[in-house]
N, C-alpha and C positions, 0 to 999 in steps of 0.2 A: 580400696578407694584411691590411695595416693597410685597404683597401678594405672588406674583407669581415667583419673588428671594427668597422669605423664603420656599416656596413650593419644588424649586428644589435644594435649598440646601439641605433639607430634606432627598429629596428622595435622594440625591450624599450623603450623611450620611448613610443611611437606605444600599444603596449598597455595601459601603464602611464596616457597620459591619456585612454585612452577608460576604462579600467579606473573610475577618477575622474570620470569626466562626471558630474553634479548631472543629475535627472531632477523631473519635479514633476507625478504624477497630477492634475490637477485638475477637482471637477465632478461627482463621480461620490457614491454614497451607499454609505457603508462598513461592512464587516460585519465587525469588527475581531476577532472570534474568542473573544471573551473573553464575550460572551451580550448582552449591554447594547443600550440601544439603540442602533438604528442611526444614522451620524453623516450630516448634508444634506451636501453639496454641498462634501466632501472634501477635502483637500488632503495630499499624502503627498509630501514631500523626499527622494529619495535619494540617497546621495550614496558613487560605489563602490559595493560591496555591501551596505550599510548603511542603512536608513529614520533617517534622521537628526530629524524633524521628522513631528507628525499635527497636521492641526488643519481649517480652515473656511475657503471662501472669504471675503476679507474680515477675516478674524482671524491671518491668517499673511504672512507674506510670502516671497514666492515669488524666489528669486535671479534675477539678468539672466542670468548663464550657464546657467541650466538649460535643458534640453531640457523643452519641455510636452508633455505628454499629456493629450488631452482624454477624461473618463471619462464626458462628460456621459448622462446618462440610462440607468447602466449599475449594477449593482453590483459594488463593488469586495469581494473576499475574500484571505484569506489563501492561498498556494498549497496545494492538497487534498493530503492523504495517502493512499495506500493501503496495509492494514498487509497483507496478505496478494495477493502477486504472485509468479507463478514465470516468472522469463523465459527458462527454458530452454524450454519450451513456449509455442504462440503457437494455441491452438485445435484443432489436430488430433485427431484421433476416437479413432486407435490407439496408445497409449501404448508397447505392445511395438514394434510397427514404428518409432513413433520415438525411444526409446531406444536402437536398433541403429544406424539410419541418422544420425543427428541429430549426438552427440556433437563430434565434426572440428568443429562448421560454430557452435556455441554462443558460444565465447568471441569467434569474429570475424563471424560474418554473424547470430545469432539473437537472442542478448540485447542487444547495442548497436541493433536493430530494434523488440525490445520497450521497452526503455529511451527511444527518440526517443518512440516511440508515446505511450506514457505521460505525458511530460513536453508533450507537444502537447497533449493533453486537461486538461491543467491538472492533473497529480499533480505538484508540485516533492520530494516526499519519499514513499518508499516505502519497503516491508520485504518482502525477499526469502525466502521459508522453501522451503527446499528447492533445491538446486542442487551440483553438482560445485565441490569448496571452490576451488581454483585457480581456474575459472573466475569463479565469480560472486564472487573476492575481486577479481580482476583486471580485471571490467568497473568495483564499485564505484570502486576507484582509479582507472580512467582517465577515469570522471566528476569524481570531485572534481581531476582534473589540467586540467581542461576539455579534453581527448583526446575525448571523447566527448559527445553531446547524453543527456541521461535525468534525473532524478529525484536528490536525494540519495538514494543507497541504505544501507540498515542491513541485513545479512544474516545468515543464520544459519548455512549454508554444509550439509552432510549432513543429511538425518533423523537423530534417534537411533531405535534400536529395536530387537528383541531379534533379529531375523537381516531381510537385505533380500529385497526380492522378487527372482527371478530377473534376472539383466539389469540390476539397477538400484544393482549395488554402486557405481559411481562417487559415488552422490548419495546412495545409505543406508547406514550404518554400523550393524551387528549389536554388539551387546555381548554377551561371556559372563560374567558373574561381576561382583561388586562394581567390585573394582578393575579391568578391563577399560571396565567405565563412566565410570569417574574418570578411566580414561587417555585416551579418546575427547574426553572432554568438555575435559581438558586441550588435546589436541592442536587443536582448534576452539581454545579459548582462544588458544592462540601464536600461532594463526595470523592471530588478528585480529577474529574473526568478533565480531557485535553482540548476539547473542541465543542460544540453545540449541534445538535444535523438535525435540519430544518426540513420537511418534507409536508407536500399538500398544501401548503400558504396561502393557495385562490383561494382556498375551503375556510381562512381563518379569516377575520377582520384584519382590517390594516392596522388597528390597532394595537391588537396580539403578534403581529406579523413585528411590528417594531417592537413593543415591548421585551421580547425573545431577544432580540439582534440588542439593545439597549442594553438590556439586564446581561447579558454574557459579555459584552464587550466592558461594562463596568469590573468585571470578574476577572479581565484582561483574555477573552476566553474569546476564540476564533469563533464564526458561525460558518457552517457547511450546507447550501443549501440546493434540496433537488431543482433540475430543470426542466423535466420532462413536459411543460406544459408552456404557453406565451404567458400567460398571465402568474405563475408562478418565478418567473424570469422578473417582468416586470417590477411585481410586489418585493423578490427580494434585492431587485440591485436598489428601488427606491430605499429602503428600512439598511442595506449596510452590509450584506451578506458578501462576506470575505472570500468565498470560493464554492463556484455551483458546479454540478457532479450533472455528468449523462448527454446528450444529444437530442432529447424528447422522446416520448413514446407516439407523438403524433408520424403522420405520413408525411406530410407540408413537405413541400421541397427544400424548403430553406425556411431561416427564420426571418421577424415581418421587419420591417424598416426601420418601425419606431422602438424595436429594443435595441437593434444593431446602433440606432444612433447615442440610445440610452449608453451602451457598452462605449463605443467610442468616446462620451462625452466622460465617464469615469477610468477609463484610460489613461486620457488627456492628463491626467493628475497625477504626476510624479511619485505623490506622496499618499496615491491610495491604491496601489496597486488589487488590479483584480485576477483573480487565480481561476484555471476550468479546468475538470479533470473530465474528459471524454467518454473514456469509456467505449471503446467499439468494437472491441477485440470478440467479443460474444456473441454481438449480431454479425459482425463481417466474415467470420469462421462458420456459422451454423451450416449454410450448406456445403461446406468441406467434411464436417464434420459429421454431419445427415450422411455424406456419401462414403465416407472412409473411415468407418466405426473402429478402428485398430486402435484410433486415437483414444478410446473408454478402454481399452483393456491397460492400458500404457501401469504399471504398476507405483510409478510413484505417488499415484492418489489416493492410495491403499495406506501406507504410510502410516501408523499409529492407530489405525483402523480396524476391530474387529472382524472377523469377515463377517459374520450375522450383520454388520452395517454396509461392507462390502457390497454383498450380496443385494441387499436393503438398494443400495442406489443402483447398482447396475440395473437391477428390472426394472427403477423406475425410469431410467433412460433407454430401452431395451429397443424402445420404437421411435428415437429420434422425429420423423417426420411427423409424428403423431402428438406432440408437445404440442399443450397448449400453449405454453410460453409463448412459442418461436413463428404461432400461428401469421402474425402482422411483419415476421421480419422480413420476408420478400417485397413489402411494400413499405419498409423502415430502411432496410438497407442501399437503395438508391440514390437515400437524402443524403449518407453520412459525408459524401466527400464535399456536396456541396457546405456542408451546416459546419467539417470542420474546415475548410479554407474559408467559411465566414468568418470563424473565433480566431482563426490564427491571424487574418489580413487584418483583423480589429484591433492587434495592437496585447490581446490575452499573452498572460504566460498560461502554459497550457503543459501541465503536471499527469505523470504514468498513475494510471488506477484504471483497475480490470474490474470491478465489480465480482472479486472473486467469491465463488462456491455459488452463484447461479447454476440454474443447470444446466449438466453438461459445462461448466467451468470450472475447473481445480484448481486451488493454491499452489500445484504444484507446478504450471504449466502458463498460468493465466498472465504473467506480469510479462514473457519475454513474447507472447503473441502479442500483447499491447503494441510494444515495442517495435516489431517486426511488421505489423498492418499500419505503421505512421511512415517507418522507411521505406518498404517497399510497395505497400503500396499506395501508399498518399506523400510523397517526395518531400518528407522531412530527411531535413542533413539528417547525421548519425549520431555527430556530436551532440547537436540540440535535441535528441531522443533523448540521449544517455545525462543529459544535464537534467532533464524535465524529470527523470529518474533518479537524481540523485541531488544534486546541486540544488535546484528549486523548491525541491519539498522540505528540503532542512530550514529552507532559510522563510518557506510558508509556517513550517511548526515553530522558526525563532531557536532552530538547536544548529545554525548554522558553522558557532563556532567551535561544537563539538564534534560534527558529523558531515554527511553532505559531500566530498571533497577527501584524495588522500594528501593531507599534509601535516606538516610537525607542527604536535600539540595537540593534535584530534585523535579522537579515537579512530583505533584500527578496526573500522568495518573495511575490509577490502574483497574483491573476489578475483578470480583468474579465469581465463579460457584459452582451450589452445586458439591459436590462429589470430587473423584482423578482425574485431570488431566493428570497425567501422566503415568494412568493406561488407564483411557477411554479418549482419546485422541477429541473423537467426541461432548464430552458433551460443549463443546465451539460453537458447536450451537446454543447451550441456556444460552447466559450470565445473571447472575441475577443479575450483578450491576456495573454500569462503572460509574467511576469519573476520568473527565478529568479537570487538574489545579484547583484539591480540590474542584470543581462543581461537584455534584454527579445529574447528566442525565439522567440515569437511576437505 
């Protein structure tokens, strides 16, 4: 007995001073998150999970016990966000089929697979919107328990919305009536969850449509709500809805006048800032990816993955042009650049989320295509990508002065790549080194 007390005291020591190890990037050119320029030839202290010290080689000094890391000729960034991931999905074609079969296998073989996935490619902090609330409260906790390898996650836990699609009651929640909305959005509240995600709103009363936004914001609790429709725009910027997700599912060329003036006129407002997270990385890519299938063999989507599940999505992506999904996207994909140089000239802060594990999109791939169809091909600077990635979303979830940014005091989510960043925007599909809370994971 007193053996096997001295044993795990041990090993609670032995964690405890690697917990503590002094680490010290050095060498490398920093993109510290905050827009400024970039800093030569870096130096980053951390110590536990904590960036204790930024500065220069040559201008800092670097402790004898530290661990070095050489970042030379690389840029160093803060760890990426992605505000929109759904890890109970991992790409597959057929939603009904996998809502039936799927469930069992979520909380222990699906999302702890998308979660590594994610955190490999360099997301250290994500947002979950949509998922079975037990499950995806219970992957987040076993991450922050370090149980698990993934992402900080912030989740939102059910859709709200005015009745679920067949099959999909575990993960959408139907409201009838005022108070049935107040008590949904409570019962999320107890539970823990980080956000609210509003979807279908024409479909509900405006009643219920505020109620939801009222009842969460009393909770101190963000509301996330879809776009995909004019009159779902309208209803939610009226009722309060903090950050809408997507570009529509309609064809419209653009969007109509009277929301754009809507958006402008809450803009205008200093102190209510509105948040869009886009989304376009999936329809912009479809026919790249239609054409140049090498992209589904790519093996980091495999990742924690069975192959019986493997196996499972590959045939349901087998035939690409054959998705129904992707059927509208030749007539969706025309609008995006106009719809998003509307959100941007509007005055929107305008936040990285892929809509990850749609089909044919991977956690593992999905956050730096985001990224790379704003720079190159819709002429966002590089800086303001990589901020909308990091910077913004922390300071949307209010974990600003934990995260978000590499500076002393905050946790070390950092990552590295060889080369410029913010020249080659695409090389952030090959992260060469992520440390998340001064753990280096890869």
């Amino acid at each position: 007995m007193r053996k096997t007390i001295l044993a795990t005291l041990l090993l609670l020591f032995s964690i405890s001073l690697i917990a503590q190890k002094k680490k010290a990037l050095v060498g490398g050119t920093l993109i510290d998150g905050f827009g400024g320029e970039p800093l030569k030839n870096s130096v980053i202290i951390i110590e536990g999970e904590k960036i204790v010290k930024v500065g220069q080689v040559g201008s800092i000094e670097i402790p004898k016990d530290a661990e070095i890391i050489s970042t030379e000729g690389m840029s160093v960034l803060p760890g990426l966000w992605d505000m929109h991931v759904h890890l109970m999905i991992n790409g597959h074609s057929d939603y009904t089929y996998w809502d039936k079969k799927y469930p069992p296998l979520f909380r222990s073989v699906i999302m702890p697979a998308g979660a590594k996935q994610l955190l490999l490619a360099g997301v250290t902090s994500a947002r979950d919107l949509g998922g079975p609330l037990e499950d995806v409260i219970g992957i987040r906790d076993d991450i922050n328990k370090g149980k698990l390898d993934g992402p900080t996650l912030y989740v939102s836990g059910p859709f709200i919305q005015h009745a679920p699609y067949p099959g999909t009651e575990q993960f959408r929640w139907g409201v009838n009536g005022v108070e049935d909305a107040r008590a949904k959005v409570q019962t999320l509240a107890k539970a823990g969850v980080d956000c609210i995600k509003l979807i279908d709103q024409d479909q509900m009363t405006m009643e219920e449509v505020m109620a939801v936004v009222d009842e969460a914001h009393k909770w101190k609790l963000k509301v996330v709500g879809h776009s995909h429709r004019p009159e779902e725009i309208r209803r939610g910027l009226k009722a309060g809805v903090d950050n809408f997700e997507h570009t529509g599912l309609a064809t419209a060329p653009e969007y109509p006048e009277d929301i754009m003036n809507m958006i402008k006129e809450r803009t205008g407002n200093s102190n209510n800032k509105l948040f869009w997270t886009p989304t376009i990385q999936g329809l912009w890519n479809y026919d790249y990816v239609r054409n140049n299938q090498e992209h589904l063999d790519d093996p980091s989507w495999k990742v924690g993955l069975p192959d019986s599940i493997v196996k499972d999505i590959r045939q349901s992506i087998a035939k690409p042009s054959q998705l129904s999904y992707n059927q509208l996207t030749a007539y969706r994909k025309p609008t995006l650049r106009r719809k998003f140089t509307q959100l941007k000239e509007a005055g929107l802060i305008l936040m990285i989320g892929t809509d990850s594990g749609i089909p044919m999109t991977f956690h593992s791939q999905s956050t730096w295509n985001e990224l790379d169809i704003w720079v190159r091909e819709l002429g966002v600077d590089p800086m303001l990508a990589i901020r909308a990635a990091t910077y913004w979303p922390a300071v949307f979830q209010g974990v600003d002065d934990k995260v978000g940014t590499v500076s002393e005091g905050k946790y070390a989510d950092i990552i590295a790549v060889k080369g410029d960043v913010l020249r080659y925007i695409d090389l952030l599909q090959k992260v060469d080194l992520v440390i998340k809370h001064g753990k280096k994971v890869k």
